[in-house]
MARTOR-964051 format. One record per residue (C-alpha): x negated, y, z negated. Coordinates in steps of 0.02 Angstrom, whole numbers, plus 50000, padded with zeros to 5 digits. Each point is the difference from the previous one (the first is absolute). Layout:
MARTOR-964051
XYZ/...
//
This chain:
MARTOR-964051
409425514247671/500165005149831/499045018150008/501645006450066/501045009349879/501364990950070/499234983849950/499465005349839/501575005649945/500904984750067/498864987649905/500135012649847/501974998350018/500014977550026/498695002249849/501295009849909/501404989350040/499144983949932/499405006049868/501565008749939/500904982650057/498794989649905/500195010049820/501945000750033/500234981350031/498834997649815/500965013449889/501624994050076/499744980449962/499135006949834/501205012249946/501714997850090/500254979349957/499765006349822/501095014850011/501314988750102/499974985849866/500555013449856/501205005650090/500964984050032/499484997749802/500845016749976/501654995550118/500204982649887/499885009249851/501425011750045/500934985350061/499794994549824/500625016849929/501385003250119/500584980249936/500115004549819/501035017950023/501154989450098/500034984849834/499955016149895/501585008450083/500934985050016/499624996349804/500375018749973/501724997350093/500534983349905/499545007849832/501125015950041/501274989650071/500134988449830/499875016049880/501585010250092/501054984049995/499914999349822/500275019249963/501414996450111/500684983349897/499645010549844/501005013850069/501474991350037/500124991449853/499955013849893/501545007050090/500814985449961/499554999749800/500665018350013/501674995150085/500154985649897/500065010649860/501085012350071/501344988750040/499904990149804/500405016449915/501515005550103/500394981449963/499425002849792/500845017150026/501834995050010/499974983049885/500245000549808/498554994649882/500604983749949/501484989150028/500554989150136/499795016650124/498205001449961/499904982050035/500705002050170/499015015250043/498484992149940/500334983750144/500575011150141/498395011749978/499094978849996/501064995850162/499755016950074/498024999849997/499974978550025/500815004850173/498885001350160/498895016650019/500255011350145/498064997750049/499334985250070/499144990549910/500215005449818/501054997349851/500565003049819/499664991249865/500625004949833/499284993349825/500075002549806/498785004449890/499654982849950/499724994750202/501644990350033/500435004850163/501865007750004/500185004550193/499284991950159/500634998250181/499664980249964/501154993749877/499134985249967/498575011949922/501145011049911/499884995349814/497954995549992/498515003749918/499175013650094/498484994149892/499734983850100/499485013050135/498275005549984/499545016250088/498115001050106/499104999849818/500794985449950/500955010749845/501904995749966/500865009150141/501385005849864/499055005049871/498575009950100/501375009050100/501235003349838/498655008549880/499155012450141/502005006650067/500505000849825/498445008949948/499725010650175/502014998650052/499384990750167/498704987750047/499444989850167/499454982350014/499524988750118/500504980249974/500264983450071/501684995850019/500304979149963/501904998049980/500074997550214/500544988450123/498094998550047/498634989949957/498885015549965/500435015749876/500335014550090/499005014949965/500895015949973/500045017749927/501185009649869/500425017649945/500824997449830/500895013949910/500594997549791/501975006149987/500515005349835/501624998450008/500144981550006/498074996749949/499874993250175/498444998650081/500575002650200/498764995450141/499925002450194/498844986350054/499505000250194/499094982650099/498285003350026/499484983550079/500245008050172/498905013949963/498634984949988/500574992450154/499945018850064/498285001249962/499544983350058/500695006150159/499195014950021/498364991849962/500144986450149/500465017550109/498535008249946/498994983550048/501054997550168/499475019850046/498244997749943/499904981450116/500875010650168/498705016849940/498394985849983/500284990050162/499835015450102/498115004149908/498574996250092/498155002849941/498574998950122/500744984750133/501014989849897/499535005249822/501785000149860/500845004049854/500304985349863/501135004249848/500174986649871/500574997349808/498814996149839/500614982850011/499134997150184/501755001150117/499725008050157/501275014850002/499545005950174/499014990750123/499475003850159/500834986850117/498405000850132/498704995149862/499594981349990/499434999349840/500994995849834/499225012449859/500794987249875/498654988950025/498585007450109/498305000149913/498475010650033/498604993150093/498795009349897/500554998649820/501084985449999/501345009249906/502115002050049/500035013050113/501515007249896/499105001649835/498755009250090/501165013450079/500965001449799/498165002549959/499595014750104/501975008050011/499875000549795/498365007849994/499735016149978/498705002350143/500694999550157/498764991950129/500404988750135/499714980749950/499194988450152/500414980649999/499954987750153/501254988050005/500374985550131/501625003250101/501364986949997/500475002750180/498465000850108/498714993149878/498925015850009/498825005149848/500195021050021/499595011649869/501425013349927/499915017049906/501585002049894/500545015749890/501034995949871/501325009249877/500824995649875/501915005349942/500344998049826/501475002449971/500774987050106/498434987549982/499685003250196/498244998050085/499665007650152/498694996750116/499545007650181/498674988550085/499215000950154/498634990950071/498325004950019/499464997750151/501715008150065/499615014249903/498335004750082/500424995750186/500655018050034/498115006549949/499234985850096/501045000550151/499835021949992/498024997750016/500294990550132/500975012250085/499385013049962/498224989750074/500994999150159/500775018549998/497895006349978/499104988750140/501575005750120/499585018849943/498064995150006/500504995250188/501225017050043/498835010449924/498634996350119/501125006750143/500765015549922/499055017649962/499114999249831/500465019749980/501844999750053/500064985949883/499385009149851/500785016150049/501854990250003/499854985649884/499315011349866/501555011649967/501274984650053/499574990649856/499845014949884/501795001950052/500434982949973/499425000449816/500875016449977/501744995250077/499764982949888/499615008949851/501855010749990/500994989049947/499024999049833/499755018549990/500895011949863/500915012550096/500585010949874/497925002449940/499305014150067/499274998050181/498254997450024/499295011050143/498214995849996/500024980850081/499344995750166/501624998150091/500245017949963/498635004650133/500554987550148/500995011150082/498895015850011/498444987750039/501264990950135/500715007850118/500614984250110/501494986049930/498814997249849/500085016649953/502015001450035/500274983949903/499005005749837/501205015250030/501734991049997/499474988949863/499625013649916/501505007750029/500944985849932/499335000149842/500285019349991/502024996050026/499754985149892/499435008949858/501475012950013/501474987150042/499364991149856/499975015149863/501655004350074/500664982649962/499285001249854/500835015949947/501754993250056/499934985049933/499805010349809/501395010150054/501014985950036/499794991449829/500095015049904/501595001450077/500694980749987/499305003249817/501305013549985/501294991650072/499844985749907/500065009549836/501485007750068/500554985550006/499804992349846/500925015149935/501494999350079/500174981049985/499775004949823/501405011049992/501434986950034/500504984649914/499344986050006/500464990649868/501174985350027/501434997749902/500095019649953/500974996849852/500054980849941/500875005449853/501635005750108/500914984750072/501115010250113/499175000150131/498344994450100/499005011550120/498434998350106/499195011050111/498605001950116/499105013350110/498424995250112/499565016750129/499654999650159/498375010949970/498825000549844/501295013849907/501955000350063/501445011149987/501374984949944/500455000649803/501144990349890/500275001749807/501174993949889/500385008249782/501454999249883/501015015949995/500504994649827/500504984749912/501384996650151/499715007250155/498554992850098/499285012150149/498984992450136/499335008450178/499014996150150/499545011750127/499135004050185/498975015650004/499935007450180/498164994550068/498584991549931/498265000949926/499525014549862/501315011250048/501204987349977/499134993049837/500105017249916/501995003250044/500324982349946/499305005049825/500775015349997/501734992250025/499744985849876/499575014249875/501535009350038/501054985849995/499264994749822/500225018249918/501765001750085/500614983549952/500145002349825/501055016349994/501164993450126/500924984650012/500965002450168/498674995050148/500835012650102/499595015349885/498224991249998/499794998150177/500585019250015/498755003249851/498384996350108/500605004750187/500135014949893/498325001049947/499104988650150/500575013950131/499165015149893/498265002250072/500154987350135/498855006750130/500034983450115/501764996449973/500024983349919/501354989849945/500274983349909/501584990350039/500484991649834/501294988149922/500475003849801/500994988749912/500395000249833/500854987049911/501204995249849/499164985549931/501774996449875/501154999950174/499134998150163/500355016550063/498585006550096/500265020350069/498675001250126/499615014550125/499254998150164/498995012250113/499704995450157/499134982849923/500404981950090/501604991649938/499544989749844/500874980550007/501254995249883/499824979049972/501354988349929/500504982850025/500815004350135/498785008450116/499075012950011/500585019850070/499375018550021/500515010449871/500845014850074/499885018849970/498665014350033/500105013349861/499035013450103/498515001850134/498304996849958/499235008449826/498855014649983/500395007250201/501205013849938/500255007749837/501865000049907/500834987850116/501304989049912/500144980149954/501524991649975/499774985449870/500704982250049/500304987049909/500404979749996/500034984449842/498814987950032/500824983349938/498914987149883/498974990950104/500025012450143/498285007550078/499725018750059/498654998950128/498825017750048/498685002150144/499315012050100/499854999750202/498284992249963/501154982949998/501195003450143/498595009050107/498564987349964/499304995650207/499444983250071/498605000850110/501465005450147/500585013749938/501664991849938/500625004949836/500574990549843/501725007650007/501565002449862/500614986550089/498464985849948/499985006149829/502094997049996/499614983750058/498514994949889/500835008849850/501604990250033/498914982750031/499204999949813/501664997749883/499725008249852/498525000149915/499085010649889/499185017150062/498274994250017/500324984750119/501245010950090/498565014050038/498684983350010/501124993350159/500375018950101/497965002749990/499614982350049/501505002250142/498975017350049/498484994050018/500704984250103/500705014150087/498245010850049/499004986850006/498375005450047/500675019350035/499155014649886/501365006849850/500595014850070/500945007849854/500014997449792/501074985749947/500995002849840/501454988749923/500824999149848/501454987549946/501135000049859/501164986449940/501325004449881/500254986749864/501515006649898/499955008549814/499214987449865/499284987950138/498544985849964/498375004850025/499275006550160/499334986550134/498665008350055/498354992049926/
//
């Protein structure tokens, strides 16, 4: 029976097949429960890891959060010192230095800054050198000893405050407030200023108690994310994340674990269960710590591997635990399978040809390995042509063969699609680099600082300009001719991008070297179509409103080409202001520009756009219009330039909604106060 080759070779093949079966079942239940169990060790760990960066964000968030708020309080309230001071010598400026006048100047300046701030939230308060406070919005405070107050160092609030602004001219505090309503002191922050001319120390103080509540806040929504993030963990079966505090409260617990941590006790060392996870989170070696511990709800001894960490900062411990046994059921219940997958090939085996099996299985799996090794190969290395798979397809000549070929193929493109994305992508930010810088530049090249000139009542002004693209062709600027006459522009350069960028820089230059020889905006606007139409290969143009005007009267001369209709504002509505001086500047040289002119009353608003505003698409295609910014110009009243060109952008992007900006957006409002008006509102 057996001196048949046929025999021989089929008892050599079951021989084969058992043994091979027998010394994969032992290295697999050796090796693979082992390799299985680190693995799971390895998946809790990063569970661990990926639970701090998310404690570690959140904390990063808060902390950002707190420290822009007060830049932001601290901004503010130096504005105010600065107006404050502003508006005391126009007050000093006018009154006598002694006598009943003084007197009276000294009380209204007292009444003025006792009266409620335009910002929420803050106040004056106005003291002498000796701490009796002169000016508060509560009366009842007004005459006190600032020196009952003691700032966060428990010092004098008066005296610590007085010596530093005298000595530095400004100083910053932060206090508890007691003369309140409430029970409790209210904590707050100052900016205090010294003013000479009536040894005053002045101070712009700002409630910080909801900044704590703020915080507080924030805190319970970084714990609220981190319970919703937690709850959806799972290690092993029904392994979880804990978070709790150094005083023992559970922060986050998961709501399928009957056990309370609070008061569970190892098995095996009789010690709290939390002191031993503090133990191991502050230590410096991070291995996993085993306990067993009873659980409440089914009674059940079962031992648990927790890794802990530990987040300073806040006083947080964080703990991922699993339980054993959960964690090495994949490797036990893989050997068994993988018991089950061998007998069944043990069994197929028997029935199929030994050599087609080699011949086909062979160069399958080879494949197998290859196509799962790709995603972890470097494409952009250099290829390596000496590897097995390289020889399938001249050894092959059947599918295996025409497989190894495609796959091979596939890396081939692969490796080129990748370099070429590679290459692109470094074009691409070299490029957004650029245009970035550019940017920055041009940005750089208008105003942006807001009031202009706090030292001219006049008149207020704000602008704005956000493109549609990284650079834009809108521009707006804004000088004094001379001591009177006050000359401001905004224009719309014909296209967008680079091009547009350049011509828009070319024209503000233009208008900045014309401007001072020439006082008529006509004879300026004639001054740069002029010279914006020499050398103009790609015919560009810039439509463009110039207005310049007579700060002593009102009058405003203004020329127009081919720019939208600015809108004149009163108390009694709002209208276009008429008149084109001439087409569109810089399309052809030595055409004419008649000048125009109007008087803008005290109290009366000139406001400039471009067809950014009236052009600005929804989502439909529908367009703001002239008439919606009529409507929501005439719906405000009258106040000052920067909540006028606040409400239009808010009204625009109520209007787009979700659409892309399609063009640059530029504004620019002025509101004429009158010759030898108070002090400009705009803080």
């Amino acid at each position: 029976m057996f001196h048949s080759l046929k025999s021989k070779i089929f008892l050599l093949v079951c021989t084969i097949l058992a043994l091979v079966a027998a010394l994969v079942l032992y290295f697999t239940n050796r090796d693979v429960e082992r390799a299985m169990f680190e693995a799971e060790q390895r998946s809790a760990r990063n569970v661990l890891e990926l639970a701090e960066l998310n404690i570690q964000s959140g904390y990063r968030h808060l902390l950002r959060s707190r420290v822009d708020a007060v830049n932001a309080h601290r901004r503010t309230l130096q504005g105010m010192t600065m107006m404050a001071r502003t508006g005391l010598d126009e007050i000093f400026a006018t009154a006598p230095a002694s006598g009943q006048a003084r007197q009276e100047a000294l009380q209204r300046a007292l009444d003025w800054l006792s009266a409620p701030t335009l910002v929420e939230g803050t106040e004056f308060l106005v003291f002498t050198a000796r701490g009796r406070l002169l000016a508060h919005p509560d009366p009842a405070a007004r005459g006190s000893d600032l020196n009952m107050i003691r700032d966060i160092k428990g010092s004098p609030l008066a005296d610590a405050v007085n010596e530093e602004a005298r000595r530095l001219g400004q100083a910053s505090s932060t206090f508890f407030w007691t003369w309140t309503e409430q029970s409790q002191p209210i904590k707050k922050f100052g900016w205090f200023v010294h003013y000479p001319a009536a040894d005053w120390i002045i101070g712009a103080v700002v409630d910080i108690e909801e900044l704590e509540r703020e915080g507080k806040r924030k805190l319970e929504e970084l714990l609220d994310s981190l319970r919703v993030n937690f709850s959806k963990i799972r290690i092993a079966k029904s392994g979880s994340v804990v978070l709790f505090n150094s005083k023992g409260e559970m922060l986050v617990h998961p709501d399928h674990e009957h056990l309370d941590l609070r008061t569970a006790v190892n098995n095996q060392t009789g010690v709290l269960i939390l002191d031993e996870l503090k133990t191991a989170a502050e230590s410096k070696v991070r291995d996993p710590l085993r306990f067993v511990v009873q659980s409440e709800g089914t009674g059940e001894a079962r031992e648990r591997e927790a890794f802990c960490g530990y987040f300073r900062a806040l006083g947080w411990y964080v703990a991922a635990i699993a339980f054993v046994d959960e964690v090495s059921a994949p490797a036990r219940d893989l050997v068994q399978r993988l018991s089950l997958i061998i007998a069944g090939t043990f069994v197929a085996s028997l029935g199929l040809g030994l050599a087609l099996s080699i011949r086909v299985t062979k160069p399958l799996n080879a494949l197998a390995d290859y196509a799962k090794s790709l995603p972890e190969t470097d494409f952009t290395a250099s290829e390596d042509n000496t590897g097995p798979i390289r020889k399938l397809p001249s050894q092959h000549k059947d599918e295996v063969g025409r497989l190894a070929g495609t796959l091979l193929f596939m890396e081939q493109s692969l490796r080129e699609n990748i370099r070429s994305l590679i290459a692109t992508t470094a074009a691409n930010e070299r490029i957004e680099s650029e245009l970035n810088v550019a940017r920055e530049i041009q940005m750089g090249l208008l105003p942006k600082t807001f009031p202009p000139f706090p030292e001219r009542a006049e008149f207020d002004l704000f602008a704005s300009l956000e493109p549609a693209k990284e650079v834009g062709g809108d521009l707006y600027d804004f000088f004094f001719l001379d001591q009177d006459h006050f000359c401001f522009a905004v224009g719309d350069v014909s296209g967008k991008g680079v091009p547009a960028a350049l011509f828009m820089a070319i024209s503000r230059t233009l208008l900045r070297a014309a401007g001072p020889r020439e006082i008529n905006p006509a004879r300026i606007m004639e001054s740069m179509n002029n010279d914006l139409s020499l050398n103009n290969p790609n015919s560009m143009f810039v439509t463009l409103f110039i207005g310049v005007l007579d700060v002593r009267t009102g009058r405003l001369a203004y020329a127009n080409g081919g720019h939208n209709q600015p809108v004149l504002m009163n108390e009694k509505g709002v209208r276009f202001l008429e008149g084109r001086s001439g087409p569109m500047v810089g399309a052809v040289e030595g055409l004419p520009y008649v000048a125009l002119e109007t008087v803008l009353n005290p109290g009366e608003t000139i406001f400039l756009y471009t067809d950014g505003i009236t052009e600005a698409m929804d989502e439909h295609n529908s367009l703001y219009s002239d008439e919606r910014l009529l409507a929501t110009l005439g719906s405000l009243g009258v106040p000052g330039p920067r909540e006028i060109i606040r409400a239009v952008n808010k009204d625009v992007i109520l209007h787009v909604q979700q659409a892309e900006q399609s063009d640059d957006i530029t504004m620019l409002c002025l509101e004429y106060a009158g010759p030898g008006s108070g002090p400009s509102r705009t803080l």
